[in-house]
Residue, then its C-alpha position, 0 to 999 in steps of 0.5 A: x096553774x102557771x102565773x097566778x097572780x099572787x100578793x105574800x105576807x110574811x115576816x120571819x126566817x120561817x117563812x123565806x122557804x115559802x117564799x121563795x118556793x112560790x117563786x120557783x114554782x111559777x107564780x107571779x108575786x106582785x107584792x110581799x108585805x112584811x113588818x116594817x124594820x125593827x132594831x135588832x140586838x144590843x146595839x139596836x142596829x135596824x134591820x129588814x125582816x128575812x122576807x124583806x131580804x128574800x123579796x128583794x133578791x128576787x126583784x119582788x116590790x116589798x111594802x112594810x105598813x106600820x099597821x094594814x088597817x086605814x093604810x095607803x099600803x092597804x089600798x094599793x094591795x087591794x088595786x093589785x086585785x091579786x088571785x090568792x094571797x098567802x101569809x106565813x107569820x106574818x104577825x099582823x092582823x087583815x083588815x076584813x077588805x084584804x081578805x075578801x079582795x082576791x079571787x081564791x081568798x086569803x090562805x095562811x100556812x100555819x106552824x101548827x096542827x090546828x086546831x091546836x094552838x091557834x096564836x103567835x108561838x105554835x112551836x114553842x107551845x108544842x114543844x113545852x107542852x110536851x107534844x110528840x108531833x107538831x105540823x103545818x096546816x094550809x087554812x083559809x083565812x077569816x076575820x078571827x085568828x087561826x080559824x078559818x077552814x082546814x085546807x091541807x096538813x101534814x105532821x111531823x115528830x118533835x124529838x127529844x132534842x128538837x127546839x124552836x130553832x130545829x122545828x122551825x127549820x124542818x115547818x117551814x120546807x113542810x109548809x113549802x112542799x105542803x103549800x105548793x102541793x096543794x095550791x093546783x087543787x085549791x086555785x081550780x076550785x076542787x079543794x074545799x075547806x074543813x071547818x076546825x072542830x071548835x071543841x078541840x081548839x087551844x091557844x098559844x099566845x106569844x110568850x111572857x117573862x113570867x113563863x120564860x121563868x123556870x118552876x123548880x116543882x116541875x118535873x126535870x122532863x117538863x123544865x126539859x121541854x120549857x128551855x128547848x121550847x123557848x131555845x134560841x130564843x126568848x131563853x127559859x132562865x132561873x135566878x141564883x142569889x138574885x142574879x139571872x142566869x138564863x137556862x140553854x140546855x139541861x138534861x133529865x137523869x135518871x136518879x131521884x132525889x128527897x131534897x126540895x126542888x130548886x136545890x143544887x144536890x151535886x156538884x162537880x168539876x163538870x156536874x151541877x145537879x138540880x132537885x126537881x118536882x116529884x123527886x126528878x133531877x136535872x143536869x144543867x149543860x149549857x147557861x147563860x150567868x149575868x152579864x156574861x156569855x154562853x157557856x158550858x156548865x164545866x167552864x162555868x164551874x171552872x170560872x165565875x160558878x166556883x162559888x156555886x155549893x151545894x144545898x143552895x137554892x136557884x128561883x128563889 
């Protein structure tokens, strides 16, 4: 399977592994394709995308088309006439012509067991939802989103203190081993692809700023799963006198209680507890106040949340 002749897409930290695993592994890499370089952080400093950085240590030409369609970026990859060309959160869609222009098609590896959550954000999805497992899938790639054949997948459990950053660390060495794994068989034409079961099919579209909001009527386990399912980032928060307070980590007790969610039942030099639907309670850990960096819940309480009481109201 020595030195197929291969073009990579990809943007984000989660796909560098898989990257770097083909390289290892023997094949040539005429192309990455990556998103162009974006301002990053308040200081709205412009960076190369992680893939750029790993192209480029590995000597591989890197191309970073605004958009694919109607580009000349999109004519050289298709003069390249590559075998195979793999995605992995790339975060652009394929013009029909680059699908079709390799030998072996287009593969995606995928963060997800599909075909559940199909779309941008499988893993915070998996984990808001509560879901005990989440994967990878190796797909072949069609003009409609996530829903080509299944080629390959491999789950792996979410635990109670997983989030988006842990799970994307451990889908992304799966995605390698499982991508390199299955390649040999696929390129020798002996692996043909499983169509997705239509009727089981759900979507995880990227995250908007009314989800990131926390809804005390929730149980403390659901708003749980929200913040680690949006941990590090976009970050679940709440609101408490009009200021935002963005919500790191939170912990469900075991006590209930009768108060109205959203209210601060208790509090301590170390403790903030908060009512949540069906009688649940949670304690918040870790918090993010206005203007203001991450902090525990005691050098909160201990600093700017002194004035925090009881009976008072968060979300409203």
């Amino acid at each position: 399977m020595n030195m197929t002749k291969l073009i990579f897409m990809g943007t984000p930290a989660f796909s560098v592994p898989i990257l770097e695993g083909l390289s290892e592994q023997g094949s040539e890499i005429v192309a990455v394709v990556t998103q162009p370089d974006r301002p990053v952080g308040r200081k709205k400093i412009v960076q190369p995308t992680p893939v750029k950085e790993a192209a480029l240590k590995l000597g591989i030409p890197v191309l970073q088309p605004e958009k694919l369609s109607g580009s000349q970026e999109l004519e050289q990859l298709i003069a390249l006439a590559p075998d195979l060309l793999v995605t992995a959160a790339y975060g652009q869609f394929l013009p029909e012509r680059l699908l079709q222009a390799p030998t072996h098609g287009a593969i995606n590896v995928h963060a997800s067991l599909l075909p559940k959550y199909r779309g941008g954000a499988p893993v915070h999805y998996a984990i808001i939802e509560g879901e005990q497992e989440t994967g990878v899938t190796i797909m072949e790639m069609i003009k409609k989103m996530d829903a080509g054949g299944i080629y390959a997948q491999e789950s792996l459990p979410i635990t109670s203190t997983d989030d988006v950053g842990t799970m994307f660390d451990k889908l992304s060495l799966l995605g390698k081993e499982l991508l390199l794994r299955t390649l040999p068989t696929l390129l020798s034409g002996a692996l043909q692809p499983i169509p997705q079961n239509e009727e089981e099919v759900t979507f995880s579209p990227n995250i908007t700023r009314e989800q990131e909001a926390i809804d005390w009527q929730k149980t403390a386990h659901q708003i749980d799963c929200q913040v680690r399912g949006m941990r590090p980032w976009p970050v679940a928060f709440t609101t408490y006198e009009g200021a935002r307070w963005k919500i790191v980590d939170v912990q469900p007790q075991v006590k209930k209680t009768t108060a109205t969610p959203g209210t601060i039942i208790e509090k301590t030099k170390t403790i903030l507890a908060i009512a949540c639907g069906e009688g649940t309670v949670l304690h918040l850990l870790r918090l993010k106040p206005a203007g203001k960096g991450e902090q525990t819940i005691a050098s909160f309480l201990n600093g700017s949340g002194q004035s925090v009481q009881v009976g008072e109201r968060l979300g409203e």
